[in-house]
C-alpha positions in Angstrom: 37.9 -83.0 42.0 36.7 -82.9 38.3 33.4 -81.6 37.5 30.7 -79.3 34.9 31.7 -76.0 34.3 28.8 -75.6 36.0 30.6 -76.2 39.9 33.1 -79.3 41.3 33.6 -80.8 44.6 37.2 -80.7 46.1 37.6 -83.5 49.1 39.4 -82.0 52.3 42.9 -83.7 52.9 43.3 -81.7 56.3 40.5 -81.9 59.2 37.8 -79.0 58.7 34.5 -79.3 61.4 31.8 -77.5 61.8 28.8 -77.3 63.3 25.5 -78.2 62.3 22.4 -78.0 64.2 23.7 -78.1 67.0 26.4 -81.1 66.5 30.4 -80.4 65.4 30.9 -82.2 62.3 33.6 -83.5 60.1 33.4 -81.6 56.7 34.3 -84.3 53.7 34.0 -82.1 50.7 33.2 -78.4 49.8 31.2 -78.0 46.3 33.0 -74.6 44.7 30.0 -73.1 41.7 31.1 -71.8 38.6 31.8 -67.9 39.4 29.6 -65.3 37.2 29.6 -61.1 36.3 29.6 -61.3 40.0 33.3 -62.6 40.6 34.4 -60.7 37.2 37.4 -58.7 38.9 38.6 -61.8 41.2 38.3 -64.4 38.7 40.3 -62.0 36.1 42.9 -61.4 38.4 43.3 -65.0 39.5 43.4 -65.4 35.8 46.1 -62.8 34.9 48.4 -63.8 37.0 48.3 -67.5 36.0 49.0 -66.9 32.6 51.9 -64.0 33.2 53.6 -67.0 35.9 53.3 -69.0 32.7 54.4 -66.6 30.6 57.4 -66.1 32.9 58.3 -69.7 33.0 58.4 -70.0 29.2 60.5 -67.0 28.9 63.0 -68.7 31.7 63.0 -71.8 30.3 63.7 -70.0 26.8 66.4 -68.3 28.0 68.0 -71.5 29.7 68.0 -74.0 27.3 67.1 -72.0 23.7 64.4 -71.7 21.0 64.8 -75.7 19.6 65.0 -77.4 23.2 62.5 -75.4 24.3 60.0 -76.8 21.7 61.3 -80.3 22.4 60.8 -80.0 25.8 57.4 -78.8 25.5 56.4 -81.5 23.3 58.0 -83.9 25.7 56.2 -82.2 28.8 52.9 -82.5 27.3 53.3 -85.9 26.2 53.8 -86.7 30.2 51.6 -84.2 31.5 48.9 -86.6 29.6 50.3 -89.2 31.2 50.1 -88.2 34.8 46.5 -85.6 34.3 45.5 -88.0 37.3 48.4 -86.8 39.7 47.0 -83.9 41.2 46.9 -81.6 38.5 45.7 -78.7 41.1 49.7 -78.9 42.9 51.5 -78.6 39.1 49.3 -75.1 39.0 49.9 -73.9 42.0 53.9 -74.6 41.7 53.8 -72.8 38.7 51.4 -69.8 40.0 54.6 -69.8 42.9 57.6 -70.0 41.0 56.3 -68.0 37.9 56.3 -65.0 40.4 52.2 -64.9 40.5 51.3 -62.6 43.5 49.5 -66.1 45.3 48.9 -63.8 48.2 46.0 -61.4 46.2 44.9 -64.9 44.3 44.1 -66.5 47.3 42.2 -63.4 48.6 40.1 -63.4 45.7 39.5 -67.3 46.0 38.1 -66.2 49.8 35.8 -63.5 48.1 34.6 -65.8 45.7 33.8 -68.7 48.5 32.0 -65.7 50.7 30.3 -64.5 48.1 26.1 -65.0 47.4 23.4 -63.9 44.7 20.2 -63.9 45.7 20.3 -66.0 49.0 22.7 -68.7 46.7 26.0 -68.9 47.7 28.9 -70.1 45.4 30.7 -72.7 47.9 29.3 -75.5 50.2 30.6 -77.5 52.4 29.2 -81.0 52.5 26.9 -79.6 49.5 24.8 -77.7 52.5 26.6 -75.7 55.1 27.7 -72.3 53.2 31.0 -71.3 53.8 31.5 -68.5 56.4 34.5 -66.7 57.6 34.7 -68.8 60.6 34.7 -72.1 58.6 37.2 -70.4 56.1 39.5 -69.6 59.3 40.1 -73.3 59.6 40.9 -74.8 56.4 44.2 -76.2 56.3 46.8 -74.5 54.7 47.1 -77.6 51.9 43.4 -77.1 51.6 43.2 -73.4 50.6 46.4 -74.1 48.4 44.9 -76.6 46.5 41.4 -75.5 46.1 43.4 -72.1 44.7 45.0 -74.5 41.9 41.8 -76.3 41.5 39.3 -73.5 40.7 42.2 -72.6 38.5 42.2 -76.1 36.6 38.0 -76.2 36.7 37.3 -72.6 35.6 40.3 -71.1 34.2 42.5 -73.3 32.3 38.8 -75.3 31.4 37.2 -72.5 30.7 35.9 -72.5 26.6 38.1 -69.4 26.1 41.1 -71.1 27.2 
């Protein structure tokens, strides 16, 4: 999952096919590019509404267990969020994105926008680092898939993001 700022490469979990010249075949990874002034609105969006489901959590959690706990528990979380960065670090965001109250509905359209999108005859997602993604091939990712490539463009170009 990890890459450059410069693009990473999600493998599938669920069955995704498509067809290429001619023959149906079994997609094994989809290579997502860094967005650019292109994807401005949709990857400020996606961005926003992260960090308000954040902000949400940290105000619930504040208001459940108080000021002092909260700064022990944070310090605790981080210390096992180090521990487990290998354990799907794309699910954590997406839970968060869900139960922070993050409109996941408007993220994930923007995610599709992003995928179909294209600059000069270069597109900004492959599958199998040569098919470009099309509606129809969007139409059959999983549900797990879409989910999970939401929380990792989050992780790759958000949260990694020099700004951040």
């Amino acid at each position: 999952m990890k890459g450059s700022l410069g693009h990473f490469d999600y493998k599938f979990c669920g069955d995704l096919w498509y067809i290429n010249k001619g023959e149906k075949v079994k997609a094994k990874k989809i290579t997502i590019k860094a967005p650019t002034r292109l994807h401005l609105k949709e990857v400020l969006f996606i961005e926003q509404e992260y960090e308000k489901s954040q902000l949400k959590l940290l105000e619930s959690m504040k208001n459940i267990i108080g000021d002092e706990l909260l700064k022990d528990t944070i310090s605790d979380n981080s210390k096992k969020t180090k521990e487990k960065e290998e354990e799907k670090e794309e699910v954590a965001v997406l839970k968060s994105l869900m139960s922070g109250g993050a409109d996941v509905e408007k993220c994930l359209s923007c995610l599709e926008t992003i995928f179909l999108s294209s600059k000069n005859g270069v597109h900004f997602a492959y599958v199998d680092d040569k098919e470009e993604i099309t509606d129809t091939i969007l139409e059959d990712f999983s549900i797990i898939d879409i989910k999970n490539l939401l929380g990792s463009y989050i992780v790759n170009f958000i949260i990694a993001s020099p700004g951040n």
